[in-house]
C-alpha positions as CSV (number, residue, x, y, z in Angstrom):
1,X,-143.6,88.7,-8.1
2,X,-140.3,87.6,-5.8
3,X,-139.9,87.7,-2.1
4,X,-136.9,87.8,-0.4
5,X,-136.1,87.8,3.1
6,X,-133.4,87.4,5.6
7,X,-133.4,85.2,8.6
8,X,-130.7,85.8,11.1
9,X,-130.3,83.2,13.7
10,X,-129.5,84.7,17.2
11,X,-129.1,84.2,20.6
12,X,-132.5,84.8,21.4
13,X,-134.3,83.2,18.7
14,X,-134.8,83.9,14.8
15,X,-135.0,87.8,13.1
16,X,-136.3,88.0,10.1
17,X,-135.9,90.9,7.5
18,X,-137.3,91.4,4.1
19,X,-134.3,92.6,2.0
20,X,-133.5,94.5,-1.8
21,X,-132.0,91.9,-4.2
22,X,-131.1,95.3,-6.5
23,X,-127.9,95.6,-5.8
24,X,-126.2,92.0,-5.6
25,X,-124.7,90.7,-8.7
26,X,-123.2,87.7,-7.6
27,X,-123.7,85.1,-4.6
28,X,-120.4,86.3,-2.8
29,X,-122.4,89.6,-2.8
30,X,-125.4,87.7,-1.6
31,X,-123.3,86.2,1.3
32,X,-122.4,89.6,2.3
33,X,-125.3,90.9,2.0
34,X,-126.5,88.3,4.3
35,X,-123.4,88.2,7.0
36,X,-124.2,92.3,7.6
37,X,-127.1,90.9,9.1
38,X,-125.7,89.3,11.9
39,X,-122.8,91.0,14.4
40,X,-121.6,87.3,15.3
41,X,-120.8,84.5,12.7
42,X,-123.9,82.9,13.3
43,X,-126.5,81.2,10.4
44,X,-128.6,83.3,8.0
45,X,-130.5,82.0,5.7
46,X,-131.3,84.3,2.5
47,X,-135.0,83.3,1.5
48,X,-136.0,83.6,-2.4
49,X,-139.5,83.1,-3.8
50,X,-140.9,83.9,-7.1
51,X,-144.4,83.4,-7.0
52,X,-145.6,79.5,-8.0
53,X,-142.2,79.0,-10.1
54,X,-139.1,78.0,-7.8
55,X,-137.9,78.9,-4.7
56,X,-134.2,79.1,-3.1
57,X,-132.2,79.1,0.0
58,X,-128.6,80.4,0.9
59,X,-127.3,79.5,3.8
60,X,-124.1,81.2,5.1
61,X,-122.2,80.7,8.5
62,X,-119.6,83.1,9.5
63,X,-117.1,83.0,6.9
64,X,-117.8,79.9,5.3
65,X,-119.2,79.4,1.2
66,X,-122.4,79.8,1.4
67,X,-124.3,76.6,0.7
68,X,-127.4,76.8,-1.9
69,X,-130.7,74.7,-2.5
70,X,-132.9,75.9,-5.7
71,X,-136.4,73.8,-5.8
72,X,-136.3,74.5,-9.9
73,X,-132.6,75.2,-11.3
74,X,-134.1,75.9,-14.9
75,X,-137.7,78.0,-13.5
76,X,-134.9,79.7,-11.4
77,X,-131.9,80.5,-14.3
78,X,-134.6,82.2,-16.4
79,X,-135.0,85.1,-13.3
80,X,-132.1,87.2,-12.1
81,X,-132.5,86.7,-8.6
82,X,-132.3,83.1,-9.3
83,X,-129.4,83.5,-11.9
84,X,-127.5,84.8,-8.8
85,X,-127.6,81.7,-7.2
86,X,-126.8,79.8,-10.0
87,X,-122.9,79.6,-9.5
88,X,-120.9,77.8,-11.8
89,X,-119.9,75.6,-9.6
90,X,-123.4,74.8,-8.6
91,X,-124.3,74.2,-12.4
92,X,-120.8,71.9,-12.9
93,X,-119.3,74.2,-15.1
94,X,-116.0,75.8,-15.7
95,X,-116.2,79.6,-14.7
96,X,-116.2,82.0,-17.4
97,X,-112.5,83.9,-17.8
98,X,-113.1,87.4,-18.2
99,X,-109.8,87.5,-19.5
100,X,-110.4,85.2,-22.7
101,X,-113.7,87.4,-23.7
102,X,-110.7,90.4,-23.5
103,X,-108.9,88.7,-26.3
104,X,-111.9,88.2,-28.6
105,X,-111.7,90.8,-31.2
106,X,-114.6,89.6,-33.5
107,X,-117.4,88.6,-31.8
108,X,-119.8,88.1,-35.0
109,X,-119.0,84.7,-35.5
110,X,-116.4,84.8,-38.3
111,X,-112.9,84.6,-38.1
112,X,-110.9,87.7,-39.9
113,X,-113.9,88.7,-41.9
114,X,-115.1,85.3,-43.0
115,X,-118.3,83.5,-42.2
116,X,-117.9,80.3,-40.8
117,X,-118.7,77.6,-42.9
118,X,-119.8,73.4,-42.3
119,X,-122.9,72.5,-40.6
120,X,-120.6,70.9,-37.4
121,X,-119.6,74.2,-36.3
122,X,-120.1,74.6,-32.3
123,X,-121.5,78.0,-31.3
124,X,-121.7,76.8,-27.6
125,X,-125.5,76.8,-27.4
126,X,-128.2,74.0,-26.7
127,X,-129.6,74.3,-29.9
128,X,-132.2,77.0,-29.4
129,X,-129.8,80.0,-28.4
130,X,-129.6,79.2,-25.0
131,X,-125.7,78.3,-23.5
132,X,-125.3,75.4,-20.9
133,X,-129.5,75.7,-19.6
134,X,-129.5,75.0,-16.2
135,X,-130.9,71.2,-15.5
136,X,-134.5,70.4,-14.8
137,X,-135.8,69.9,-11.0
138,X,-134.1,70.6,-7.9
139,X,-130.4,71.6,-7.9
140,X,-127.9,72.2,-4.8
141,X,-127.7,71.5,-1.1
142,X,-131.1,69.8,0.1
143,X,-129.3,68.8,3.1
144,X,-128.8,72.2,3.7
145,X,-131.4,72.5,6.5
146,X,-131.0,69.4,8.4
147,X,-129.8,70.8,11.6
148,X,-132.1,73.1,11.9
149,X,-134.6,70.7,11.6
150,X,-135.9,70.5,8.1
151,X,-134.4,67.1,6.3
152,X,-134.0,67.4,3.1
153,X,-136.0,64.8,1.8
154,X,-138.9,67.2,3.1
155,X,-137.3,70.2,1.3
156,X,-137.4,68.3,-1.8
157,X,-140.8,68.0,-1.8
158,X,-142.0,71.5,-0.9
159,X,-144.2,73.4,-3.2
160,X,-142.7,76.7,-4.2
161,X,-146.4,78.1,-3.3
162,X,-145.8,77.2,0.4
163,X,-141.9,76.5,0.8
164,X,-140.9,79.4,3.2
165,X,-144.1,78.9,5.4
166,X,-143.1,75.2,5.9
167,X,-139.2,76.3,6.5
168,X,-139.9,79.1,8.8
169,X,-142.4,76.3,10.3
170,X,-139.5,74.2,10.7
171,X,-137.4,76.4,12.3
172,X,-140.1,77.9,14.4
173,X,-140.0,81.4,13.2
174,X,-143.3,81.6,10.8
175,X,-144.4,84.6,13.2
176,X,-141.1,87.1,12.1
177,X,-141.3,85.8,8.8
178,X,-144.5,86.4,8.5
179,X,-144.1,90.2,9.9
180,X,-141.4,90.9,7.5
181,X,-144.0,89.5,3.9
């Protein structure tokens, strides 16, 4: 079960709004998502749960790259919400070129035909099928928070069973992020 909400920071205080992940593919289209929600370049903060596994926050302000904190980068790279915020970058890898899976004509693992022979050959996985698994624990930003009054040594050690209570405690809107659950 995932939550996701939207909390806009405004003039007159915090508005909170549960959102539709359904539609975003990426995290630029998660920053959108989340800059429609204010008319001024003020913060939002994009709120991901899923239920007892990880949770995640984007931050975006104005036009700047939106800054990310995932509690569990591997819990979160086996969801697709959480896959979303997953960035290359984030994860220290070299983006993928679209351009270079263009050029691949056989994607079966042989070369003109032939299987690939020698035990040392690299098929980019981990071992068990999975490429480049995101790392264990916390991953991203914790610092992300601070001004707003949450230090990241305190988002470290949130629970994903009460993270965005304790957040939306922090920042002294747990009443319209409560409305919007």
């Amino acid at each position: 079960m995932y939550f996701a909400a939207l909390l806009a920071r405004t003039e007159d205080g915090w508005e909170a709004s549960d959102t539709e992940l359904d539609d975003v593919e990426t995290l630029a289209d998660l920053a959108d998502l989340a800059r429609e929600a204010t008319t001024d370049d003020e913060t939002v903060l994009v709120c991901i749960e899923q239920e007892g596994a990880w949770f995640g926050v984007v931050r975006v302000d104005g036009e700047d790259d939106p800054r990310v904190f995932v509690s569990d980068a591997a819990a979160a790279m086996r969801s697709s919400y959480g896959e979303i915020l997953l960035s290359d970058e984030l994860l220290g890898r070299e983006p993928e070129d679209p351009a270079a899976l263009d050029q691949l004509v056989d994607l079966d693992g042989t070369e003109e035909g032939e299987p690939e022979t020698g035990s040392d050959a690299d098929d980019g996985t981990d071992g068990d099928g999975d490429s480049e698994a995101a790392p264990l624990g916390p991953l991203g930003d914790a610092s992300l928070l601070t001004d707003l009054g949450l230090e990241d040594k305190a988002l470290l050690s949130l629970t994903p069973e009460d993270a965005l209570s304790e957040i939306a405690d922090a920042l002294g809107c747990t009443d319209v992020l409560e409305a919007v659950r």
